[in-house]
N, C-alpha and C positions, 0 to 999 in steps of 0.2 A: 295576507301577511302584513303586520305592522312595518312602520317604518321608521328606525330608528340610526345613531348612526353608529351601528356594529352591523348592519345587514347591506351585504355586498350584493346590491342587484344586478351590477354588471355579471357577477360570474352566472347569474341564470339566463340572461340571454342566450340564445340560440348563436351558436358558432357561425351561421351563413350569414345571422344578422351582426355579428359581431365584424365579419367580412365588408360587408358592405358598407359601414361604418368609415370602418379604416382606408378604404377604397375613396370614398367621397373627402377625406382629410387630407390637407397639404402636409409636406415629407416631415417639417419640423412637429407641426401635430400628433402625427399617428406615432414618431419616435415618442412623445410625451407620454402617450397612453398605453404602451407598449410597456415602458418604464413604470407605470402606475400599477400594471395589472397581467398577471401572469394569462390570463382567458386570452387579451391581446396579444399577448406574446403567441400563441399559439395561432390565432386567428392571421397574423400578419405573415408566419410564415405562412399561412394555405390563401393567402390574398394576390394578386399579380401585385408585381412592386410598381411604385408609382416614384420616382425621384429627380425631383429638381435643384441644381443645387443651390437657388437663390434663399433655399430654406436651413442649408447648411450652417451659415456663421451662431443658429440658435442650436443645434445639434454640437458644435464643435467647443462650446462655450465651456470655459473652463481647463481646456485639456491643451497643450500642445503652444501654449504659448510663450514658449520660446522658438518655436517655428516663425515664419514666413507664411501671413494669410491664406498664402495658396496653397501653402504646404498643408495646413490644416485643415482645408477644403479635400484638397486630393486624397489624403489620408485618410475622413469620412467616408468622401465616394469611395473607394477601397474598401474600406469595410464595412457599409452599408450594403454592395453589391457581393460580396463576397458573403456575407452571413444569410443571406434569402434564397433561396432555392430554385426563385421563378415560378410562372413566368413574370417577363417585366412586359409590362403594359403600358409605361411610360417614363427614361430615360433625357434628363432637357440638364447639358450644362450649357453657360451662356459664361461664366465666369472661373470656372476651374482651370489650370494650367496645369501639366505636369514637366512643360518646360524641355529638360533635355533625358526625361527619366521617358523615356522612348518607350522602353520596356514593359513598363507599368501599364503606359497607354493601349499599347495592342494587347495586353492582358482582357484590360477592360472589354475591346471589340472582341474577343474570343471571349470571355463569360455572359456577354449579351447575346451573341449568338446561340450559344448552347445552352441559353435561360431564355431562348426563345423570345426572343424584345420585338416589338409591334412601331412605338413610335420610339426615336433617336433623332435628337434635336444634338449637335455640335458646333453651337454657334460659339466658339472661344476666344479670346481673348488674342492680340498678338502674338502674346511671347508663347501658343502653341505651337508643338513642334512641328514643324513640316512635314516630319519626316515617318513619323508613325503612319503604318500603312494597316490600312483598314478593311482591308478583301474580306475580310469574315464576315462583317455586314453584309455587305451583297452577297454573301451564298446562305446567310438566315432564312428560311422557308418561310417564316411567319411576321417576316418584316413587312409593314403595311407604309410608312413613314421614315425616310434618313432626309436629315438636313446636316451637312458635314462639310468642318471649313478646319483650314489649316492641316489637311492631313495628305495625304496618297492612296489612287489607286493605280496596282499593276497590273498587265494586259493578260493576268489570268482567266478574266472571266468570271459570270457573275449569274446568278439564277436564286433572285428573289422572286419567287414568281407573284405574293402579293403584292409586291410592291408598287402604289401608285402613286407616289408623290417624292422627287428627288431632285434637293437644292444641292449644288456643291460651291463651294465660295472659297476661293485664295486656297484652291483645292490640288494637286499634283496629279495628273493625268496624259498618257499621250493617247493621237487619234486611236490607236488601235482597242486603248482602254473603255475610251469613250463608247465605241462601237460594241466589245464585250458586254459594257452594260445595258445597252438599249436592246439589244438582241436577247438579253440575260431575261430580260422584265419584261416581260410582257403585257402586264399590264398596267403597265404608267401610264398616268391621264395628264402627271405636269413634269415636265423637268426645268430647272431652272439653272445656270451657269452665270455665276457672277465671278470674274477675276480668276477664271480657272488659269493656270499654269499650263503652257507646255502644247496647247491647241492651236494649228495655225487657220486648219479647217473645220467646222463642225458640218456632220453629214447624218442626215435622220431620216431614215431609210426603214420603209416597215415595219410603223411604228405604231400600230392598227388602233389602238385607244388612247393616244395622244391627243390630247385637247389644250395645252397650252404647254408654250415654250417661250423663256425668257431668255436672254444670252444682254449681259452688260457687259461692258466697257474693256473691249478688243480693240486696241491700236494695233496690235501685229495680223487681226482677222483677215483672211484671206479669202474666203468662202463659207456662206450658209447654206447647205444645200436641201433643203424639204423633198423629200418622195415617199409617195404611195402611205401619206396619213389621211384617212379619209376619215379622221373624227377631229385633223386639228382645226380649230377655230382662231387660238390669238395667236400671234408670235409678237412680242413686249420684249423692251429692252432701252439699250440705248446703246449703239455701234457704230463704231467709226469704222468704215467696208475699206479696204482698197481694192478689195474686186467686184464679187458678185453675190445678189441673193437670187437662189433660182428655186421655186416652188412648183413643183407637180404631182398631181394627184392628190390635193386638196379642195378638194372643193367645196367642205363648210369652212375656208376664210375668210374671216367676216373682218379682221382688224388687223393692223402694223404698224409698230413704230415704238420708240422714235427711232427714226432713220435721220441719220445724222447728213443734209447735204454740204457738197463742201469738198469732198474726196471723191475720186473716180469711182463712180460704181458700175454695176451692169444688172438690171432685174433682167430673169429668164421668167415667163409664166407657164401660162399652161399647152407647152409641146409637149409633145410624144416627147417619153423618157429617151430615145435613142440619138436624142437632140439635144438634148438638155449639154454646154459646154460649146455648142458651136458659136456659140456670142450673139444667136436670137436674139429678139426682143421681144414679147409679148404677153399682152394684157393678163393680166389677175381679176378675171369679173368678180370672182364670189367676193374682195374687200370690198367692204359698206364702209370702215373707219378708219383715218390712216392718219397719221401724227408723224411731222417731222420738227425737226432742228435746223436754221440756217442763219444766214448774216442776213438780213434784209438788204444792207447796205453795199451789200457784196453784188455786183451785176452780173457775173458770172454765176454765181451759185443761183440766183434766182431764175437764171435763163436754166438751171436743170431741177429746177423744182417744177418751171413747167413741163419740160421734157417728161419731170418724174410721173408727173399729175397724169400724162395722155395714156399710163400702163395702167390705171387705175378707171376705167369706162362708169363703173355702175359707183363712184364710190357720192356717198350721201354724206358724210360729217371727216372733215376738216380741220384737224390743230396742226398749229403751226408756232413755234415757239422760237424765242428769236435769243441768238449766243453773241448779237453785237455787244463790246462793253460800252461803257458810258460815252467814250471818247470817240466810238465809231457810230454812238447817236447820236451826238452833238446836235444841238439844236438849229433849227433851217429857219433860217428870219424871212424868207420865202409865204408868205398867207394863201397861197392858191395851190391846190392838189388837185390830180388830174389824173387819167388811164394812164400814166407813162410805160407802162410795161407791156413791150412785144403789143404793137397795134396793127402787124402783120402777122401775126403768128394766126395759123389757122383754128377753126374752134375746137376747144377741146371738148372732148365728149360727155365726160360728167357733170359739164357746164350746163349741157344742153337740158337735161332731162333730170338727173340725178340730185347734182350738189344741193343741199337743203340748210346745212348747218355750217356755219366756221367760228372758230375760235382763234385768233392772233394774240400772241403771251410776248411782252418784253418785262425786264427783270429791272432795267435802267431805271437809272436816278434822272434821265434826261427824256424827251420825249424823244420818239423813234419815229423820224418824217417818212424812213424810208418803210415802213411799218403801214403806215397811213395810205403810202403811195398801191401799198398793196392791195391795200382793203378796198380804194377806189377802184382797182382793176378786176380785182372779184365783183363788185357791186355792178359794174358795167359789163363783165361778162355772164354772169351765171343766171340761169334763165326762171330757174325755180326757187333761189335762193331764198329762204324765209326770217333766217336769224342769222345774226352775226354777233361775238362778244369778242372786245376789244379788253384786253386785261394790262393795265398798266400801273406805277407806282404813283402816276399822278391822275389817277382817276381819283384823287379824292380830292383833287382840287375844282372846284365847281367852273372856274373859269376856264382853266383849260378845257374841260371837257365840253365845255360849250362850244368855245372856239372851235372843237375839232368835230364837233358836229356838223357847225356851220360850213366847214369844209368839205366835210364828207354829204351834206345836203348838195353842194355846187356838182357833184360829181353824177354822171349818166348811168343810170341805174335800167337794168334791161328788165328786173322785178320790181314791182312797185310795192310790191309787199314786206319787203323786207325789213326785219327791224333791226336797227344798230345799237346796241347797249355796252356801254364802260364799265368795266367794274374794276378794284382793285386786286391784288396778289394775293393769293389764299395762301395761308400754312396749310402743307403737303402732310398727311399720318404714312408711317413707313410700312414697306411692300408688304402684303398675306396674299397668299395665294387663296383665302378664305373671302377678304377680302376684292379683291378683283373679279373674281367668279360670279359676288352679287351684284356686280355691277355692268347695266347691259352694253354703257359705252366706258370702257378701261380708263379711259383718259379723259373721261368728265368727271370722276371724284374727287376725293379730297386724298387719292394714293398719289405718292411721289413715282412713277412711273420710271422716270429716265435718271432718277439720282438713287435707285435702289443700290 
């Protein structure tokens, strides 16, 4: 056939290929081609929907503007989801609101469900309502992905059974909810809790293909309790305890943190479940990587970082990141550094055989002597110790950093191998659990870990 321009060769393509077309095109795209060409039209209803709304404002363009941006966002999502049949394959707002229109919104999670939706991203904006409650997601069969913020779930209960990946953020939950759904899903490999609402304990309990678990920024957290995940590996975060973290029946954990020192805590390891709550103490062999948070300057909190350190036997890599501000690292006109920390304390054990890597982070504008003082007391205890990165704002001054070499050369070193490297403060790329996965130590990339 000639090619001329009367001869529509779109309408000869083959409809699967016409599919797979529209399937590969972002949301504002395929509406274009859709518009263009009745074959699309028909092609897109037999495609799973794919809709993001950041492609919205070029969809909405023209219509509705005497609305409120969001309004004419919401209004699209509406009737883009409403005119497809399903299934949806991929659902991602990041910037729609519907505000106090409640209504609308659980419409929404009732047509995703029963359009059969795989991934559901609800990463929304503030002014989402809190209060739209979202139980129809979690009883979606074919849900494989939810990430859901600013909404609720009730302690009805939950049975996604593909489900293996569930963030919930600034989300409305009690313990009993929380429980419904870990029990609901079987098989989650991550959950993640950021600013959930309403949890004073979290308890993860038979949770058989659990591979990582995040929980941030809990000031009323009362308890983390880990049992019987024999696939979890990380538990990532960043937690202020006032009680306990007590893990059993893990025994691929390889990583923790950041653990915030500072606040009373209690680790429980690995006893017998029938134990676990009698305020034991004991070791977590399976962590290799453990990251915390402390004052360096604070003498107390560093006398339970070592405490912290002796439940940690086999642990091989070491961050430690420092929450002093600038005024509580004021600078120490002081030139001589030294083991000052606990020179009776007995040896700890990961000193002995294990510890291989450490990393010490201060953020300050001031150098951190108390920072310093620490690093000398690792170097003279740890027997294997090979590396060491000090991260500070003034490692880009070459004179300091000599001088603090020269400090840290005066200090008793029990390995002689060890190297000590300055570097300066990396910019952080924010949390993916795609991310973190590729990576074999959590807390040596360039992920913001504890500011997720």
């Amino acid at each position: 056939m000639g090619f001329d321009g009367n001869d529509d060769h779109i309408s000869e393509l083959p409809e699967a290929l016409l599919s797979d077309i529209l399937y590969r095109l972002g949301t504002a795209e395929a509406a274009r081609a859709v518009v263009l060409s009745t074959r699309f039209r028909d092609a897109w209803l037999a495609t799973p929907l794919r809709l993001d709304d950041l492609e919205l404002p070029a969809l909405a363009r023209g219509t509705g503007f005497s609305k409120e941006p969001w309004a004419v966002r919401a209004d699209a999502v509406t009737r883009v989801l409403a005119s497809h049949p399903g299934p949806v394959a991929l659902f991602r707002l990041s910037r729609t609101t519907f505000r106090s229109r409640v209504s609308a919104a659980e419409a929404w999670f009732r047509d995703l469900a029963a359009k059969r939706a795989r991934e559901v991203y609800l990463c929304c904006p503030p002014e989402w309502c809190h209060d739209a409650l979202a139980d129809p997601l979690l009883a979606c069969p074919t849900l494989e992905t939810l990430a859901l913020g600013k909404c609720s779930l009730s302690d009805a209960g939950a049975s996604a059974s593909r489900l293996t990946e569930l963030t919930l953020s600034e989300t409305n939950l009690s313990e009993a909810a929380l429980q419904s759904v870990l029990s609901g899903c079987p098989a989650l490999r991550s959950v993640m809790l950021k600013h959930v609402h309403g949890l004073h304990r979290i308890r993860v309990r038979s949770c058989r293909s659990l591979v990582l678990l995040g929980v941030w920024h809990y000031k009323k957290l009362e308890e983390i309790t880990v049992e019987d995940a024999p696939c979890l590996e990380r538990v990532l975060g960043s937690v202020r305890l006032t009680a306990a973290i007590t893990v059993v029946g893990a025994p691929k954990l390889t990583a923790l943190g950041y653990v915030v020192v500072g606040i009373p805590y209690l680790f429980d390891g690995e006893t017998a479940p029938q134990e676990v709550g009698k305020g034991l103490r004991a070791p977590l062999h399976s962590v290799k990587i453990l990251a915390i948070t402390v004052k360096f300057s604070n003498e107390n909190d560093m006398e339970k970082v070592i405490s912290l350190l002796e439940l940690f036997p086999c642990l091989e890599t070491l961050h430690v990141k420092s929450s002093d501000n600038d005024q509580e690292c004021g600078a120490v006109e002081d030139d001589t550094i030294g083991s000052i920390y606990y020179p009776k304390c007995d040896p700890i054990r990961c000193f002995v055989s294990h510890l291989k890597s450490v990393r010490l982070e201060c953020k300050c504008n001031h150098p951190n002597h108390s920072m310093l003082e620490f690093a000398s007391f690792l170097l003279a205890r740890a027997h294997v110790l090979q590396f060491m990165r000090i991260r500070s704002k003034m490692s880009g001054l070459s004179e300091w950093v000599t001088k603090q070499q020269n400090l840290l050369s005066q200090s008793h070193r029990l390995s002689l191998e060890a190297e000590v490297v300055f570097e300066g403060i990396k910019r952080r790329d924010g949390f993916t659990i795609e991310g973190v996965n590729a990576l074999s130590d959590p807390f040596d990339g360039d992920i913001d870990i504890s500011g997720y």
